[in-house]
C-alpha positions in Angstrom: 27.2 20.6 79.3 24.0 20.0 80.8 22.9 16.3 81.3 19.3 17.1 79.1 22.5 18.6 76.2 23.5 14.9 76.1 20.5 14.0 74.1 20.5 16.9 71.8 22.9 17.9 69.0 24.6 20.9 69.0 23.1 23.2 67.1 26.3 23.9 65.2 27.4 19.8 65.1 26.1 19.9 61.2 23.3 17.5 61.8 19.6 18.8 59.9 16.5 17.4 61.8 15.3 14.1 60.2 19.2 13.3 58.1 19.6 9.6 58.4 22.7 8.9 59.4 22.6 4.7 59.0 26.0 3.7 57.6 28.3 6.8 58.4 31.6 6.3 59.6 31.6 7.3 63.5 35.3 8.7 64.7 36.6 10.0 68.2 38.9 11.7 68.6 41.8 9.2 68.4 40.9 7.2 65.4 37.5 5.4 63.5 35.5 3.0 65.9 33.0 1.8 63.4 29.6 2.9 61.7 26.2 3.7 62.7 24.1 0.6 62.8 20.5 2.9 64.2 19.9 5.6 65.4 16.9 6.2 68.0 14.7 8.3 70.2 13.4 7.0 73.1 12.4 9.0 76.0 13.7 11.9 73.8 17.2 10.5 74.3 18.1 10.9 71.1 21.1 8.0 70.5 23.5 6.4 67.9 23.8 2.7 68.1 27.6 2.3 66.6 28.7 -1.4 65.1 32.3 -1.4 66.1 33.5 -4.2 64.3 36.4 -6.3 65.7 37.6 -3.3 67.1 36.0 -3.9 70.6 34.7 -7.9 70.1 32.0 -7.4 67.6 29.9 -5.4 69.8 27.9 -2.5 69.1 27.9 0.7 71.8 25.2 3.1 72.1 26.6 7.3 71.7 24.4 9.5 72.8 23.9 12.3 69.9 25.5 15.3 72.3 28.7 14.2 72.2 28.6 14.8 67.8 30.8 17.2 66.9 30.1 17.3 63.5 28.3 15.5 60.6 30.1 15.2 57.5 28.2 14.5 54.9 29.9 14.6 51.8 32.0 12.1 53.6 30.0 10.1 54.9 31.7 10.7 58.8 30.5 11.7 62.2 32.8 12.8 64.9 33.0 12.8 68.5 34.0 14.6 71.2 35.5 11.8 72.6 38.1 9.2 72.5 38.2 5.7 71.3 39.1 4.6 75.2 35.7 6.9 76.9 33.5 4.9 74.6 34.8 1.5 75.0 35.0 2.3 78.8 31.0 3.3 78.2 28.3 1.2 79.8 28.2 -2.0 78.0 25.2 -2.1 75.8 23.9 -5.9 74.7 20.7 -6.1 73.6 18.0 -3.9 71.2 15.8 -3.6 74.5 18.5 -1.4 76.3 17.7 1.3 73.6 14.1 1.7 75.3 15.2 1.1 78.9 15.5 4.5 80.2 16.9 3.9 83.2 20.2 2.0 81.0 20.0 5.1 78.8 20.4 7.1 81.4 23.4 5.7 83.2 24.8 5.9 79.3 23.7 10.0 79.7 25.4 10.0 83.1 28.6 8.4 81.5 29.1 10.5 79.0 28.4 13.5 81.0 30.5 13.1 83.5 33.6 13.2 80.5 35.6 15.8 80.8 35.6 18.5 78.1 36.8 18.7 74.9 38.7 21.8 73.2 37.6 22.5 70.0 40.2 23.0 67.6 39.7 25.0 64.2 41.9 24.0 60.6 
């Protein structure tokens, strides 16, 4: 995936341009880690900022949007190409301002391209 791909969904993720997504579940590929809090577009680094609960303290990451896999929206989901582990071991994120710090967004970019890839499987 090209590192300018991070930002971008796939064209065939199931996202439609303007959908708000605030309140969707978020899963990776190894289980739920929370719900969108915001989602943003800074820089054009388009990103989802994820309230995981107590699952990792009470803090919220930030996902960049090429790593959705799909958007479900009947149920209410998004998924990931990733797993629970790669986005806990993601650059921290602690404050609102990080979300217009581009050089923060784009060590996130750098993490999360740097994953290795995912096969797709089909049901």
């Amino acid at each position: 995936m090209a590192i300018d791909r991070i930002w971008s969904y796939a064209p065939d993720s199931g996202y439609v341009q303007g959908q708000e997504l605030t309140g969707y579940t978020v899963a990776a590929t190894d289980g739920t880690i929370g719900h969108v809090d915001r989602q943003a577009d800074h820089f054009g680094m388009r990103h989802l900022v994820v309230d995981t609960g107590v699952w990792v303290f009470g803090r919220s990451v930030l996902v960049p949007v090429g790593v959705v896999t799909g958007v479900d929206t009947a149920e209410g989901r998004i998924s990931l190409s990733c797993t629970r582990g790669e986005v806990k071991a993601a650059p921290r994120f602690r404050t609102d301002s990080e979300t217009m710090d581009p050089d923060y967004l784009a060590s996130v970019g750098d993490y999360y391209h740097r994953l290795p890839p995912r096969e797709t499987t089909t049901t």
